[in-house]
C-alpha positions in Angstrom: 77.8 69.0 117.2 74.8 70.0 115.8 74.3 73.7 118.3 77.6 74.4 117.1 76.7 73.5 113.4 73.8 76.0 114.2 76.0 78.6 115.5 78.5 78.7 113.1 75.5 79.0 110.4 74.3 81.7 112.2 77.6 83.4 112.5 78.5 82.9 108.9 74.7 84.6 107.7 74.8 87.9 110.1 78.6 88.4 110.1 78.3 88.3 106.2 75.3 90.4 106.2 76.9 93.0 108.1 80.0 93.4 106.2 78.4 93.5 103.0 76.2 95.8 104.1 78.3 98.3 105.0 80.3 97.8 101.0 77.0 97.4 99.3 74.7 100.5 100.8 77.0 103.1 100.1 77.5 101.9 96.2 73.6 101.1 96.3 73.2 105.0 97.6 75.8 106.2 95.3 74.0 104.6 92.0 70.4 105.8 93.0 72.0 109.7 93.4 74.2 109.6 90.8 71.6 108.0 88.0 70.3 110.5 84.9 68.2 112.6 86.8 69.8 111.5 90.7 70.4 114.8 92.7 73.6 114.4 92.5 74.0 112.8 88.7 77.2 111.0 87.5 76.6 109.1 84.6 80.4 108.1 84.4 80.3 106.8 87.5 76.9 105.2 87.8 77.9 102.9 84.6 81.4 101.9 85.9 80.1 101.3 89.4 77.4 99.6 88.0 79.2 97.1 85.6 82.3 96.8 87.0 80.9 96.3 91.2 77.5 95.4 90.8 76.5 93.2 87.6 80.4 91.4 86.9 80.7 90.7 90.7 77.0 88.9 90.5 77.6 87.2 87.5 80.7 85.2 89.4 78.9 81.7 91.1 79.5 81.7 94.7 81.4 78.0 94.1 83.9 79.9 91.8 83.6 83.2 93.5 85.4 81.2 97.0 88.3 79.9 94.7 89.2 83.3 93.3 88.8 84.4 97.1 91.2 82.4 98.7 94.5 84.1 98.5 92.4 87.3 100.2 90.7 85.3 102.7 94.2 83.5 103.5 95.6 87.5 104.0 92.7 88.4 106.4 92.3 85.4 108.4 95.6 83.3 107.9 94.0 80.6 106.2 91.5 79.8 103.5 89.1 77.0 105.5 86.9 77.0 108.6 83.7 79.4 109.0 85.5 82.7 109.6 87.6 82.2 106.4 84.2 81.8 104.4 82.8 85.3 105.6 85.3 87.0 103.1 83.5 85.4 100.4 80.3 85.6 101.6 80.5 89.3 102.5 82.0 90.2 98.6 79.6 88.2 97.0 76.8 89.6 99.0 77.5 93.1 98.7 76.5 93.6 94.8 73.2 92.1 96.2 73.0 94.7 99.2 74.0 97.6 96.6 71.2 96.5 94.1 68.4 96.1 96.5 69.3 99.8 98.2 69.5 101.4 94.8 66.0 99.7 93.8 64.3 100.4 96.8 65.6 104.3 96.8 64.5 104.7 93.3 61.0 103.7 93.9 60.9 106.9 96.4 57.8 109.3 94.7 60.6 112.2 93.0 58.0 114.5 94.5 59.1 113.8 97.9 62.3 114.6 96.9 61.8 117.8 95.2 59.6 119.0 98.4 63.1 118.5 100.2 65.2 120.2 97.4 62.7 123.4 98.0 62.8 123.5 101.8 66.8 123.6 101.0 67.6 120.1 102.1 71.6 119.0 101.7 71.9 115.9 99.5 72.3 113.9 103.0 69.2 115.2 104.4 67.9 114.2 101.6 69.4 110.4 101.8 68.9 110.1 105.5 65.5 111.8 106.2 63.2 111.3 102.7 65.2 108.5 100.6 66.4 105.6 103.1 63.0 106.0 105.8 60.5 106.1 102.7 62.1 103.5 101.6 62.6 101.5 104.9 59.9 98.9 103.8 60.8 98.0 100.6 64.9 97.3 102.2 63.9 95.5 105.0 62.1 93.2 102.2 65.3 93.0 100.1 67.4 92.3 102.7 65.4 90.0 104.5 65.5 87.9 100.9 69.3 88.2 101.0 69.3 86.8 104.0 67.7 83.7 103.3 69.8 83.2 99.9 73.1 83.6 102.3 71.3 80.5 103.9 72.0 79.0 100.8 75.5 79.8 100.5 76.5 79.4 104.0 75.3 75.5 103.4 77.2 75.8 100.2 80.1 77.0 102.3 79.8 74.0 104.7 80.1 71.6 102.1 83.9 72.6 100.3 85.4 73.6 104.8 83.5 76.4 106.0 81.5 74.7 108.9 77.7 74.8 109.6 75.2 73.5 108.9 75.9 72.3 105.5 79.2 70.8 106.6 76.6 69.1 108.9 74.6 67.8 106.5 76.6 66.9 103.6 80.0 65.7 105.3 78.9 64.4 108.7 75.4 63.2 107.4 75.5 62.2 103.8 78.7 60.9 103.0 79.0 59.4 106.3 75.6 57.3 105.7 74.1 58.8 108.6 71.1 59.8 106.8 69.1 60.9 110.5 71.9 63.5 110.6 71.4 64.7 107.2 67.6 65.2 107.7 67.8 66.6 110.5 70.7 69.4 109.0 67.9 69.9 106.1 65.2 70.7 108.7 67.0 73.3 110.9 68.2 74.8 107.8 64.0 75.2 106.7 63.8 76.3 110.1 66.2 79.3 109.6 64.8 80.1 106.5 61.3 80.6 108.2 62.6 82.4 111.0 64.1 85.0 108.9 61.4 85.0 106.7 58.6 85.7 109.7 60.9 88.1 111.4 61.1 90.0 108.3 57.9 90.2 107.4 56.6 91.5 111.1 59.1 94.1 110.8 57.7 95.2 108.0 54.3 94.8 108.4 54.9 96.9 112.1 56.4 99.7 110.7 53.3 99.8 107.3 51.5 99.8 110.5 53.1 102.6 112.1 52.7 104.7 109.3 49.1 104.5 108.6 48.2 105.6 112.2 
């Protein structure tokens, strides 16, 4: 019971991660370009995209964010419980995170960089893929590591109202059932995930700093 309360946490936090990455990079590429100034400026745009994606979707609490959910998670998985149903959540509510963390790390790329590009005739996506996203590699591996950790969060959040895991674990089987062991024991792994992540992150970081000072 408890490796398959670890799996399903672990399923829930990358599967999410992944999705919302690839809805939240391309808006968090698309507001750093498009900003006054951005190569490729949109002003329009960069405000709806901005309000309407990014800061409304972030402003909706993951609790109430599920509820609204539901009738889309019931179209894309048949039902609206159980750990896979939670990734739709998970993965929406994530992705204004993912877009926001791209578009702050991208903007604290030195402008000179990118006008060295801009007069060696660099395309716009040279200019994403070879001076923006690898300059900025440290500062997203940071921000995403972070977001991973806070999916911790909601995953056990998750677990609590049907999606599994290791909140499920906790909470359901441990607390309301009196077995208290089980409870602690949910709490621990779930500290233990969180420094996993945290180390992992960090190293990868701190390797690739590394690799650039040589």
């Amino acid at each position: 019971m408890i490796l398959k309360a670890i799996l399903e946490t672990i399923y829930m936090i990358f599967a999410s991660m992944f999705i919302a990455s690839i809805i939240g990079m391309p808006i968090g590429i698309y507001l750093s370009i498009s900003k006054k100034g951005g190569i490729k400026e949109n002003l329009i745009v960069n405000r709806i995209l901005d309000l309407l994606i990014v800061n409304i979707t972030r402003s909706i609490p993951f609790v109430v964010l599920i509820v609204l959910l539901i009738p889309l998670s019931r179209f894309f998985v048949g039902k609206s419980y159980g750990t896979t149903a939670f990734i739709i959540p998970l993965s929406i509510g994530t992705a204004p995170f993912v877009a926001r963390i791209l578009e702050n790390s991208l903007n604290e790329v030195s402008y000179g960089l990118i006008e060295a590009g801009i007069s060696m005739g660099a395309s716009t996506k040279d200019i994403i893929f070879k001076i923006l996203i690898p300059e900025a590699t440290p500062s997203i591996i940071n921000g995403i590591t972070l977001t991973l950790i806070s999916l911790v969060g909601y995953s056990a959040i998750a677990g609590i109202i049907g999606g599994g895991g290791l909140g499920d674990l906790a909470v359901v089987q441990g607390f309301q059932r009196g077995n208290h062991k089980l409870m602690y024991l949910s709490t621990l792994l779930l500290i233990i995930l969180v420094q996993i992540i945290q180390f992992i992150g960090t190293n990868v970081v701190k390797k690739i700093e590394e690799k650039r000072g040589r």
